[in-house]
GUKE-724769 format. One record per residue (C-alpha): residue number from 1; x, y, z. Coordinates in nm, 2 decimals. Example, Ala and Ser with C-alpha at 12.3 -4.5 7.8 and 13.67 -1.06 7.14 Angstrom:
2
seq_c1_c2_c3
1_1.23_-0.45_0.78
2_1.37_-0.11_0.71
END
This chain:
613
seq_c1_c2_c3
1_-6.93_-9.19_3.61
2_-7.04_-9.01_3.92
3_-7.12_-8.63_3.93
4_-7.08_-8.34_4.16
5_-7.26_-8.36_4.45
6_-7.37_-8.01_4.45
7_-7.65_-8.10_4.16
8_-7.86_-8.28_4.48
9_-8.10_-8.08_4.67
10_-8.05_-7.92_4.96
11_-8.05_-8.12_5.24
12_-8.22_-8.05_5.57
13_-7.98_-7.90_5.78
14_-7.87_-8.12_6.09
15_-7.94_-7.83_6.37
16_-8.36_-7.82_6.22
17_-8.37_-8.19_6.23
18_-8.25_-8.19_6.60
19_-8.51_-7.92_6.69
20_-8.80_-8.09_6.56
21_-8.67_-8.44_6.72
22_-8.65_-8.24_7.02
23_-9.02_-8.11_6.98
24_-9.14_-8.46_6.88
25_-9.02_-8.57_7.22
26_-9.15_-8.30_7.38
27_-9.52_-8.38_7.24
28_-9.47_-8.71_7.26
29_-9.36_-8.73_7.65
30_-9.69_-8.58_7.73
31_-9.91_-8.85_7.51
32_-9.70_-9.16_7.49
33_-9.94_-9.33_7.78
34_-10.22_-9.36_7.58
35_-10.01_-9.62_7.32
36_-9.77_-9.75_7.58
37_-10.09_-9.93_7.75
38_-10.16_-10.29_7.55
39_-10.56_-10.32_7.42
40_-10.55_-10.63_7.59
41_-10.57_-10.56_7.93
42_-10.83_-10.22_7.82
43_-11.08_-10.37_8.01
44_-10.86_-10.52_8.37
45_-10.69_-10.22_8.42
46_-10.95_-9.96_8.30
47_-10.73_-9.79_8.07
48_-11.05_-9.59_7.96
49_-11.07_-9.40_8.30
50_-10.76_-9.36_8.39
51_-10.63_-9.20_8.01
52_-10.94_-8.97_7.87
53_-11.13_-8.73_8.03
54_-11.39_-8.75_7.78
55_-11.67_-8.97_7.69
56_-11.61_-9.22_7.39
57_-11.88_-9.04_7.18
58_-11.68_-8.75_7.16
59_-11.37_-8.88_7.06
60_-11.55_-9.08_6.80
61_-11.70_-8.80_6.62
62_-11.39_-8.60_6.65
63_-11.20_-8.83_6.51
64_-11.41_-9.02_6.23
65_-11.30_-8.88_5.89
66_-11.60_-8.62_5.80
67_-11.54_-8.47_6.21
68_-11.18_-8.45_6.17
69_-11.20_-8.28_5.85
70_-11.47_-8.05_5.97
71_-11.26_-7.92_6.29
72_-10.89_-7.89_6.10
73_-10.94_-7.54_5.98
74_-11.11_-7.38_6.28
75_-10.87_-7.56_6.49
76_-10.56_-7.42_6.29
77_-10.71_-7.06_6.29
78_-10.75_-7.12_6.61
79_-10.37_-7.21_6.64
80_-10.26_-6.91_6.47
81_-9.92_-6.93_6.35
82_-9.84_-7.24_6.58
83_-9.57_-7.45_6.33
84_-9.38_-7.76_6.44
85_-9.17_-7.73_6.73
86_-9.36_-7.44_6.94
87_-9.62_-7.62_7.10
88_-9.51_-7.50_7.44
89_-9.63_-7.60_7.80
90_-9.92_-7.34_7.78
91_-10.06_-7.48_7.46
92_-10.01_-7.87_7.57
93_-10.19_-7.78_7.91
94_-10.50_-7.76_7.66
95_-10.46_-8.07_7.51
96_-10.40_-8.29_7.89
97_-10.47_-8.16_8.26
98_-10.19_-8.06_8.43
99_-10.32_-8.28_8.73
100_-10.45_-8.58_8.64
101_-10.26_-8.61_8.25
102_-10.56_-8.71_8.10
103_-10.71_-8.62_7.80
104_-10.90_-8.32_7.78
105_-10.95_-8.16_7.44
106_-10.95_-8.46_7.20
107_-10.96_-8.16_6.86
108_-10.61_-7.99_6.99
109_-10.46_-8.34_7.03
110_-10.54_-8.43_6.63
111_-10.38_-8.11_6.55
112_-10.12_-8.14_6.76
113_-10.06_-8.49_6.63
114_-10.08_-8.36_6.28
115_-9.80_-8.12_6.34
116_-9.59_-8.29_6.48
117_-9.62_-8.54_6.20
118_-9.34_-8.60_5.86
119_-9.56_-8.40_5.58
120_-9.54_-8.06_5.85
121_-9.23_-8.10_6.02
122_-9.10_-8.01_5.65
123_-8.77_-8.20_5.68
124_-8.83_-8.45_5.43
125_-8.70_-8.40_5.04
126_-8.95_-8.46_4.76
127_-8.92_-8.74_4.57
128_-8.96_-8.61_4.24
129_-8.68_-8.36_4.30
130_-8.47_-8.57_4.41
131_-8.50_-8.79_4.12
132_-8.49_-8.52_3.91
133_-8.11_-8.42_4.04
134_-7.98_-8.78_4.03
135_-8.09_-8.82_3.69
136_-7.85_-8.86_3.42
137_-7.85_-8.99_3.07
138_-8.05_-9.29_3.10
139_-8.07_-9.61_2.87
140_-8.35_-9.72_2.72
141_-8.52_-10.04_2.89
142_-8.73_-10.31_2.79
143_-9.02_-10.23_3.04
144_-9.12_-10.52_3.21
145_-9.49_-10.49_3.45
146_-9.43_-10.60_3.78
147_-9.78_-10.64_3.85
148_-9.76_-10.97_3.62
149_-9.56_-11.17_3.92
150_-9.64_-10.96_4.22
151_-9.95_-10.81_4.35
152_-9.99_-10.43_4.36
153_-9.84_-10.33_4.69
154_-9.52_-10.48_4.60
155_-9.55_-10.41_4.29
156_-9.54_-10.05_4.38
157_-9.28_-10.04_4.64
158_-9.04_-10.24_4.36
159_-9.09_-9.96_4.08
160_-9.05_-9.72_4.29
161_-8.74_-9.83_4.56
162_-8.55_-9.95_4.25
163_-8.59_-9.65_4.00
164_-8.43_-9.45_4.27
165_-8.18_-9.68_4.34
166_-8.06_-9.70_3.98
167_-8.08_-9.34_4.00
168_-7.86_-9.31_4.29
169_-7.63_-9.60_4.16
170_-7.61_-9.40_3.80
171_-7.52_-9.06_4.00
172_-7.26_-9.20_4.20
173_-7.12_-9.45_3.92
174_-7.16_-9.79_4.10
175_-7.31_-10.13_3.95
176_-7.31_-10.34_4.26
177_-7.59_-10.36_4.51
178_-7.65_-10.53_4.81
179_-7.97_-10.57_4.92
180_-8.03_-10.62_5.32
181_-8.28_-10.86_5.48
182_-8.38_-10.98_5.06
183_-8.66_-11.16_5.15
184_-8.82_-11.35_4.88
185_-8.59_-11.17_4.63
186_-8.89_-10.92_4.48
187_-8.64_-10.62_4.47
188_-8.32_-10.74_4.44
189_-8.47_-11.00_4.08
190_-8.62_-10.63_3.99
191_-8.26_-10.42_4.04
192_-8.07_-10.72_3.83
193_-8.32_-10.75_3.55
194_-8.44_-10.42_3.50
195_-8.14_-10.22_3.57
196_-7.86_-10.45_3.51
197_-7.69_-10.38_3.86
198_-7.52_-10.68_4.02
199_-7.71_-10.73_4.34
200_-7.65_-10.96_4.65
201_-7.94_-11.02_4.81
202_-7.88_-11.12_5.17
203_-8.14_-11.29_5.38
204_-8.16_-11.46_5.74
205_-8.38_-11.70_5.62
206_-8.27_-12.02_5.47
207_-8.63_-12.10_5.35
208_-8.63_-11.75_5.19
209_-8.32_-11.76_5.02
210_-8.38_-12.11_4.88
211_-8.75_-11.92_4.83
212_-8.54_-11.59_4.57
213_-8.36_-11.86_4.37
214_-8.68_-12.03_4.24
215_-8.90_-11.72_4.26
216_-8.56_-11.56_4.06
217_-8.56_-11.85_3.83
218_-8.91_-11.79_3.74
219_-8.88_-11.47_3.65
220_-8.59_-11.51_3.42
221_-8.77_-11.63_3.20
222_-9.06_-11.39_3.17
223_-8.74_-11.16_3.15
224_-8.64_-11.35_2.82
225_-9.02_-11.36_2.69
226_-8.96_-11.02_2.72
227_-8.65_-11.01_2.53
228_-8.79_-11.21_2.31
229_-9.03_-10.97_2.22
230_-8.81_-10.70_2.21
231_-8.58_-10.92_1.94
232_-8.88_-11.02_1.74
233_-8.97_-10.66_1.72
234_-8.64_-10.52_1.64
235_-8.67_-10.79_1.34
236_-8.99_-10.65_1.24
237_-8.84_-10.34_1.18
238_-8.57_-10.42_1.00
239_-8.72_-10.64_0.77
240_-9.02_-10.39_0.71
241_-8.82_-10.12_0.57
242_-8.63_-10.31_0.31
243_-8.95_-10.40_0.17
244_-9.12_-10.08_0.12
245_-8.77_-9.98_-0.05
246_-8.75_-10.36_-0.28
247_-9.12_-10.18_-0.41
248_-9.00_-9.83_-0.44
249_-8.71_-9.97_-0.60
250_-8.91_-10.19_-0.87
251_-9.13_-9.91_-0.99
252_-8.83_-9.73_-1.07
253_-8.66_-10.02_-1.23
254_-9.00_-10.04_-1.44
255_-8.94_-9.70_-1.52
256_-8.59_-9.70_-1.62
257_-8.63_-9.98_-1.84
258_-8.94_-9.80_-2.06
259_-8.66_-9.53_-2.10
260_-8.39_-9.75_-2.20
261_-8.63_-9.93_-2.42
262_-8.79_-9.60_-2.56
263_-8.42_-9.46_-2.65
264_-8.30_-9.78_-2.81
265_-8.61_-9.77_-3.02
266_-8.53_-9.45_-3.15
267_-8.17_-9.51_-3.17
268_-8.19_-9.74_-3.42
269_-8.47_-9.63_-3.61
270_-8.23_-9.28_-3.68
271_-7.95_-9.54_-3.83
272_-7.88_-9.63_-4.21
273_-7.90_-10.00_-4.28
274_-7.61_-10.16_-4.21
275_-7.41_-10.48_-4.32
276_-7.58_-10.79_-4.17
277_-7.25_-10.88_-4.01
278_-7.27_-10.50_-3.85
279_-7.61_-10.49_-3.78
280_-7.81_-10.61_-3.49
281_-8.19_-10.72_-3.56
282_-8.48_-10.65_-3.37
283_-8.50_-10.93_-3.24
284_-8.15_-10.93_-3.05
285_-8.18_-10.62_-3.00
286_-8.51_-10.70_-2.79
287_-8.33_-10.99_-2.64
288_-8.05_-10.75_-2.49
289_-8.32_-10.55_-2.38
290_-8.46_-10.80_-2.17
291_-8.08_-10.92_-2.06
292_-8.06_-10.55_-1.94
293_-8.36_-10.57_-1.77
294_-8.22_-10.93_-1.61
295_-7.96_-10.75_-1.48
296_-8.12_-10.38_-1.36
297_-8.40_-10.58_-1.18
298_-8.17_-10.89_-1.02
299_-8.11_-10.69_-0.73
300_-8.42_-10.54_-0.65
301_-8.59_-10.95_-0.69
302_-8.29_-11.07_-0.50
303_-8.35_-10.81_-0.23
304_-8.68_-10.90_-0.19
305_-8.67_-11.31_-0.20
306_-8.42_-11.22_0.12
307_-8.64_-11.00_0.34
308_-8.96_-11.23_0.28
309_-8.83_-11.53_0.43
310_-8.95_-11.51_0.71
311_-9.26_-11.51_0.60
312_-9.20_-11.85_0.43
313_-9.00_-11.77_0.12
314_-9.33_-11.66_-0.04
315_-9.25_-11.40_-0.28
316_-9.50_-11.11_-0.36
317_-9.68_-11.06_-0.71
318_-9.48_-10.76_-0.75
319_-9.18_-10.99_-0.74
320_-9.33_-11.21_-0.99
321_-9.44_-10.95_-1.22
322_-9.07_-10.89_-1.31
323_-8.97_-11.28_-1.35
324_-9.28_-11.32_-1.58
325_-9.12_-11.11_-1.89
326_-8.78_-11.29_-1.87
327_-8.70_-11.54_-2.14
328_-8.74_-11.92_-2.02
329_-8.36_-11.96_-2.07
330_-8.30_-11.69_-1.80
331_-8.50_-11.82_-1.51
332_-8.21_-12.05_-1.43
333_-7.94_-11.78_-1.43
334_-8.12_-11.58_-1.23
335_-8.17_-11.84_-0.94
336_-7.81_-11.89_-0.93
337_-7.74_-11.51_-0.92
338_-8.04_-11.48_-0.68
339_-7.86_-11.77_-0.45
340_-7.56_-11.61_-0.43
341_-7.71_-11.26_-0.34
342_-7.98_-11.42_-0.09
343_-7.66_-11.56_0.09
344_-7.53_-11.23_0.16
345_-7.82_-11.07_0.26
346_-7.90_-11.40_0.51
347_-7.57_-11.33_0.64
348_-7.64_-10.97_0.69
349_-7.92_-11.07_0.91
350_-7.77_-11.31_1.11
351_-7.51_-11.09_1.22
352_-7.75_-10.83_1.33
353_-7.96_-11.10_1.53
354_-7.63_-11.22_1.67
355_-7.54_-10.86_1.77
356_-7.83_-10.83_1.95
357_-7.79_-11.20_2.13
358_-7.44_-11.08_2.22
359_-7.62_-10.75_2.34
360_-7.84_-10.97_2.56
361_-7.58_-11.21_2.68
362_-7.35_-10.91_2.82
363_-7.68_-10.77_2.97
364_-7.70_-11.08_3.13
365_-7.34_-11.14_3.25
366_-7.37_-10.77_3.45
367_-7.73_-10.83_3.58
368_-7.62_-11.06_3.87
369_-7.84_-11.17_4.12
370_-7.73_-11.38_4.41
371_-7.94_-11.47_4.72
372_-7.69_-11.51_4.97
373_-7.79_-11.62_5.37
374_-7.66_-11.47_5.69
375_-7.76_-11.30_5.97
376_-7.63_-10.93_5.96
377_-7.52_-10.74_6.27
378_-7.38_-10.37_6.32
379_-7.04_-10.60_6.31
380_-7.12_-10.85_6.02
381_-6.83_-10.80_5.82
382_-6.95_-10.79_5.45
383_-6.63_-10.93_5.30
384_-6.68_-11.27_5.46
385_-7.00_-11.29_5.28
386_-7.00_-11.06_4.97
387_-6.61_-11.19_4.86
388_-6.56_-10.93_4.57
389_-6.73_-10.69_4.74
390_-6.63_-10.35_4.58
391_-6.82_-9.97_4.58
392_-7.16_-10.06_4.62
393_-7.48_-9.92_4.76
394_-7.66_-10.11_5.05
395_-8.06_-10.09_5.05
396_-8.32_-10.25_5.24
397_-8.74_-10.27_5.18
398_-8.91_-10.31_5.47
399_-8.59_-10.46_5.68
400_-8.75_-10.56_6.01
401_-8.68_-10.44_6.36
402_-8.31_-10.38_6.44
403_-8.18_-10.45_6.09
404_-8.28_-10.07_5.96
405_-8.05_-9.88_6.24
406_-7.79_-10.18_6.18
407_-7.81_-10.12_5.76
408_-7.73_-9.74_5.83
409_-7.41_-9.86_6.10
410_-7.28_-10.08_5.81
411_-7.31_-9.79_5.59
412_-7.10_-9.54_5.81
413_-6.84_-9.76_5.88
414_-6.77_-9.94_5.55
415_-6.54_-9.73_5.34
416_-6.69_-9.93_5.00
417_-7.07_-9.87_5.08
418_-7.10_-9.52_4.91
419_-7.45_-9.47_4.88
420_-7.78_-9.59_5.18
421_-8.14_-9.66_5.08
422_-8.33_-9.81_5.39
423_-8.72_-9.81_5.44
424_-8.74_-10.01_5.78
425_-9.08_-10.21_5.95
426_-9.16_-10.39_6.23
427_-9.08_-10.13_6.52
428_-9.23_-10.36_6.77
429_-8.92_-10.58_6.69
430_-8.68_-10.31_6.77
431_-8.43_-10.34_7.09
432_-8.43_-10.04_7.33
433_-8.13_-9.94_7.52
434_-8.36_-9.82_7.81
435_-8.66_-10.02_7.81
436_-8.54_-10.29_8.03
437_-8.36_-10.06_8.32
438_-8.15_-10.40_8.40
439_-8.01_-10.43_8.07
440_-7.88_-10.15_8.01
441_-7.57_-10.29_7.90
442_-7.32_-10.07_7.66
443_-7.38_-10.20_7.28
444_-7.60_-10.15_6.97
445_-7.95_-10.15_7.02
446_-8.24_-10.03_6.75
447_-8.31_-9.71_6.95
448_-8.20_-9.46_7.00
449_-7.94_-9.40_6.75
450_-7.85_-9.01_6.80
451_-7.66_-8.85_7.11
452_-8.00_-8.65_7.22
453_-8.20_-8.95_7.24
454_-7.95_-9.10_7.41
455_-7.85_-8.83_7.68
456_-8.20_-8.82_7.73
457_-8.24_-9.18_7.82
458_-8.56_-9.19_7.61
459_-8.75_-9.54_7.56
460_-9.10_-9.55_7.38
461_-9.15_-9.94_7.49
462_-9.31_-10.19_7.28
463_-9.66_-10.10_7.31
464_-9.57_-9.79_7.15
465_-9.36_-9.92_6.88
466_-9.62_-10.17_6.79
467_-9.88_-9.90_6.79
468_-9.68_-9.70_6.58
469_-9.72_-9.97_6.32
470_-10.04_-9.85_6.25
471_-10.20_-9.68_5.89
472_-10.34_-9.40_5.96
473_-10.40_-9.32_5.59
474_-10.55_-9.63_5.58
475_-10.82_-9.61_5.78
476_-10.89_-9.26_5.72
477_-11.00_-9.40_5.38
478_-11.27_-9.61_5.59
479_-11.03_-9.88_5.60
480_-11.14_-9.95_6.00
481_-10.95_-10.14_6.27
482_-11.05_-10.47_6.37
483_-11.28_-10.34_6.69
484_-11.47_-10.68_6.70
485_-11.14_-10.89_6.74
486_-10.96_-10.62_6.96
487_-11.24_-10.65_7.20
488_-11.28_-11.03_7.22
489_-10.90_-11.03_7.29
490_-10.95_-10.77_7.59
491_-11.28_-10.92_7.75
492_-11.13_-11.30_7.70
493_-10.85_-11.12_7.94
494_-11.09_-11.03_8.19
495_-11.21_-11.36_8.16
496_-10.82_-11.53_8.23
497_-10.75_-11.38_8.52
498_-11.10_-11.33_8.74
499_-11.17_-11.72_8.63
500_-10.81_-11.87_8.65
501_-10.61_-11.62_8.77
502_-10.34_-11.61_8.55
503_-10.20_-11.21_8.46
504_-9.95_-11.29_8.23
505_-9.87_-11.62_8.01
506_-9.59_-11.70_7.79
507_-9.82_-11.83_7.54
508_-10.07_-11.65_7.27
509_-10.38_-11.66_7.16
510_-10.31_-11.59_6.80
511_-10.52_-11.54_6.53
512_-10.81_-11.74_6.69
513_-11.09_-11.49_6.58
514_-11.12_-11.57_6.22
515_-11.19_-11.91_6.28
516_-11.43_-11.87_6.52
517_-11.78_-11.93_6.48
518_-11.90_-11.71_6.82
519_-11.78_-11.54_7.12
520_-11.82_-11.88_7.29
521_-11.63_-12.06_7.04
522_-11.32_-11.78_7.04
523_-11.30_-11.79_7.44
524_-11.31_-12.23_7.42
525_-11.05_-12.19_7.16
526_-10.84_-11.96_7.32
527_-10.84_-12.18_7.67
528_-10.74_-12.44_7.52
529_-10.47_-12.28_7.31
530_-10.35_-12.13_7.62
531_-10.37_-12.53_7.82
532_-10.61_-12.35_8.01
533_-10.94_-12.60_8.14
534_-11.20_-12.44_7.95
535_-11.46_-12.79_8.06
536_-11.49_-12.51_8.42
537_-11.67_-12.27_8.29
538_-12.03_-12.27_8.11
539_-12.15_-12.14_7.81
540_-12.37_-11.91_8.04
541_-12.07_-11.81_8.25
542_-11.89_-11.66_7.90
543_-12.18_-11.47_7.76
544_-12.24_-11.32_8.07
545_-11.90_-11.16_8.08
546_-11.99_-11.07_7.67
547_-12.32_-10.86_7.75
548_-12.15_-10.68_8.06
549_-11.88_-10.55_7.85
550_-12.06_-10.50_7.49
551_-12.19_-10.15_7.58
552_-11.88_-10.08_7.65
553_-11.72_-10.17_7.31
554_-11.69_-9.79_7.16
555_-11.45_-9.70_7.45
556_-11.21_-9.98_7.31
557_-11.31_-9.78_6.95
558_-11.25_-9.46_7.08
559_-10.89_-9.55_7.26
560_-10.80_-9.75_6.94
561_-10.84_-9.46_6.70
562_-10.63_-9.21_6.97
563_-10.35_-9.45_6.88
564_-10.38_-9.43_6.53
565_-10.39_-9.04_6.54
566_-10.05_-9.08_6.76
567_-9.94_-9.34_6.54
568_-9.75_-9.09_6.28
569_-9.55_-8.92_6.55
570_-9.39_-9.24_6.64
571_-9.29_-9.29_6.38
572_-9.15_-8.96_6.32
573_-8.93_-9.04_6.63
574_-8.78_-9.33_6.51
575_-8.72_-9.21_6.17
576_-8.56_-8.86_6.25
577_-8.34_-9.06_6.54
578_-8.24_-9.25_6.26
579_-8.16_-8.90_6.00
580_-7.99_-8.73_6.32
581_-7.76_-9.04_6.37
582_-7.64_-8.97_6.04
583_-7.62_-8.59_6.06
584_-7.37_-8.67_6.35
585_-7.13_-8.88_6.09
586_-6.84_-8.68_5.91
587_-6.80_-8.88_5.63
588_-7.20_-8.82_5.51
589_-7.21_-8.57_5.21
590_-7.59_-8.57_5.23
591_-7.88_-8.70_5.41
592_-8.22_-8.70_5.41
593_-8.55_-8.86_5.44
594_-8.79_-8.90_5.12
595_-9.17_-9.05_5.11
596_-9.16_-9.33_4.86
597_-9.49_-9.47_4.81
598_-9.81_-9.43_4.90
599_-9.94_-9.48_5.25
600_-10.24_-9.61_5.18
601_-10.07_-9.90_4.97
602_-9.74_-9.91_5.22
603_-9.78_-9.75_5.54
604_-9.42_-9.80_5.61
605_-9.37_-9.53_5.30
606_-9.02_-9.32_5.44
607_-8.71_-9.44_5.30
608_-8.36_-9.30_5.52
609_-8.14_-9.23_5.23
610_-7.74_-9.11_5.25
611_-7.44_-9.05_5.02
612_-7.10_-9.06_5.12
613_-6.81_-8.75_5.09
END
């Protein structure tokens, strides 16, 4: 049943997220250039000299991870009480010339970029809280490790999307989930067998659709060798306490009948002799001793033949010690009683394991999950697709390019989708409404999203968007950009249009670099990949162009690591377009960003998350 929204946690308000997208832009206006130039063509149009007043020495030592961390305090001390949002004109002239726009002070651009980044701009929500106020009463799971059939980036995106997905889903008392741009199936097998939601996994892939049915298949059954488990040891336990009791309950019996025996004794040693038709001999009397005993201790023996059968119908010396004293006459009568009694508690058994099966098979029945294929638009309508489509929440992991701003269009306009959990990728493959000035044709593009943006006529351009694909976390754990490849890629350019005089091809190199032996061997490959005649020009010809550009390498190091500081703010630009598109929406309760993994694992860590009124 779904609760009050009020428990959630304050959301940012809309007017702060439109101030710091406006200061985003701002920032960003001044040092979009140095990412909306391709590393390709670093070396024919000089990018170097016409971008950054400084030497690449400079910028390398600023910006390697010991520098950086060196300069940050001084720099914000230096700052003052700068925050987010009042980097005016006066501070940005110190970070570019006013004249030429190039770089100037390489230390005030790193900070700058760092506050006008997600963890400063404080507009996010922290996970943990918000998990903490979705939570409800929560049902005990069979755990099952995802790093068994995934490896540990995935692993850790699908533990942590789908917990709060199941925590949203619980808070707003929905079961069905359909999951965007699916994939292999990874999150949606996870939602359906770990939290028993019925998800529809939609992909535009054929291959990967029939790719989640197999991979789904699969992992139903680890999911039962898991259940398995789980039955085996909720049998353990049930037939481990019965027979601590069948021993409790034969020392007493052994007990009981020393009493009984003790006080007939006694009894009828107090008695006068009796008539022999009256009386009753020792010797009965011993026998009706033993009869009692029969009958005190079938229960406990019958209890324990029942919970040892599992263990091959082997019964314990204990057991035995009690059959041992019984007459030979008896033996018989008590495997008939023992039968009967063994029956019932059999039965007893069976009906629990059968409750449990049944337990299963419901769990099964609600844990749906159906890979479905279609390419999904702003206008796909989900009915045609999804046919019993009822209140549901829509997610995506990592939906590419246009299919993030699309998820959160679907979302708005679809009166059953109630809850949003998108965490987009790709932004290279996003459309722009102003990046191409003569296409600027009225309909849904990727960005932007929100009125400002829009009014504004802002376009970052695909060298930007791909740049702001970059993991800065990553390589400020040492994790270092491919400089080597980057700069065979830009010299091989040099090379393409001095020698054949060709500027721009519709075909690509590729990932040539890795299988080449040498510089000679990546430029042959590349000609020949690009039906270029690479018989013109000698090996001589090609390391010549290698040794006049090699001292020259750092600057492509240099420039490469200003677009990774830059990468962040980006980011931050398509993200909060994204939150502000939704803070224009009447029907949104609350909306907010929240960082879901870890950036050094997934550098695409911010999922866009929204409940309906």
């Amino acid at each position: 049943m779904s609760r009050s929204l009020g428990s959630l946690p304050p959301e940012p308000a809309a007017e702060t997220v439109a101030s710091r997208l406006r200061a985003v832009a701002q920032f960003l206006g001044r040092a979009l250039p140095l990412c909306q130039a391709h590393t390709v063509e670093f070396y024919t149009r000089g990018l170097w000299e016409q971008l950054v007043a400084l030497s690449p020495e400079t910028v390398l030592e600023a910006l390697s991870g010991a520098g950086l961390l060196r300069q940050q305090r001084p720099l914000e001390e230096a700052a003052g009480t700068a925050r987010p949002g009042l980097w005016d004109n006066c501070k940005f002239s110190n970070v570019f010339c006013e004249n030429s726009q190039k770089l100037v002070n390489v230390q005030f651009f790193a900070l700058a970029a760092k506050y006008h980044s997600l963890p400063s701009l404080e507009v996010c929500t922290p996970l943990d809280q918000m998990l903490g106020a979705l939570s409800g009463k929560q049902h005990e799971r069979c755990e099952i490790k995802t790093d068994e059939f995934m490896n540990d980036k995935k692993s850790h995106e699908v533990e942590m999307m789908s917990e709060l997905i199941d925590s949203i889903a619980n808070f707003c008392g929905i079961k069905q989930v359909i999951d965007l741009g699916s994939g292999k199936g990874y999150l949606s097998s996870f939602l359906s067998m770990q939290y028993n939601l019925k998800v529809y996994g939609i992909d535009s892939s054929n291959t990967n659709t029939y790719g989640a049915n197999e991979r789904n298949r699969k992992l139903k059954k680890h999911w039962r060798a898991y259940q398995s488990r789980a039955r085996a040891n909720v049998r353990g336990q049930v037939l481990e306490e019965p027979k601590d009791r069948a021993v409790q309950d034969e020392m007493k019996c052994r007990a009981n009948i020393n009493e009984k025996l003790l006080s007939t004794n006694n009894s009828l040693l107090s008695q006068d002799q009796m008539a022999s038709s009256d009386s009753v001999p020792l010797e009965i009397t011993g026998a009706f001793t033993d009869s009692a005993m029969l009958n005190t201790s079938k229960q406990t023996e019958t209890h324990l033949v029942a919970q040892t059968q599992s263990d091959g119908n082997k019964i314990s010396e204990h057991a035995f010690s009690l059959l041992n004293i019984l007459p030979a006459d008896a033996v018989e009568a008590v495997s008939s009683s023992k039968y009967n009694k063994e029956l019932c508690e059999e039965e007893k058994e069976q009906r629990k394991m059968a409750s449990i099966k049944a337990k299963a098979s419901k769990s099964n029945d609600s844990n749906i999950y159906l890979p479905l294929t279609s390419y999904i638009t702003a206008e796909t309508e989900l009915r045609d697709i999804v046919t019993d489509l009822e209140d549901c929440i829509m997610v995506g992991l990592h939906t590419c390019g246009d299919l993030a701003p699309n998820t959160l269009r679907i979302f708005t306009a679809k009166p059953e989708i109630k809850a949003v959990c998108s965490v987009g990728c790709c932004y290279h493959l996003l459309t722009e409404e102003f990046e191409n000035q003569k296409d600027c044709s009225p309909g849904l593009w990727g960005f932007p999203m929100c009125r400002y943006l829009k009014e504004e006529g802002w376009c970052c351009g695909r060298n930007a968007r791909m740049s702001a694909c970059l993991a800065l976390e990553r390589v400020a754990v040492s994790q270092v950009l491919p400089t080597e490849s980057l700069f065979y890629r830009a010299v091989l350019q040099v090379i393409i249009e001095e020698c054949y005089g060709v500027i721009k091809s519709d075909r690509h190199v590729g990932k040539i670099f890795s299988k080449s032996s040498s510089f000679v061997d990546y430029v042959r490959k590349s000609l020949k990949k690009l039906e270029l005649d690479e018989t013109k020009l000698p090996d001589s010809c090609i390391m010549d162009y290698y040794e006049k550009y090699k001292h020259r390498m750092n600057e492509l190091e240099a420039f490469n690591m200003l677009k990774v500081v830059l990468a962040p703010c980006i980011e931050v630009l398509l993200l909060l377009d994204r939150l502000c598109y939704l803070k224009e929406k009447d029907n949104i309760a609350w909306s907010g960003l929240l960082k879901l993994f870890d950036p050094v694992k997934s550098p695409r860590c911010y999922a866009v998350v929204a409940l309906k009124k």
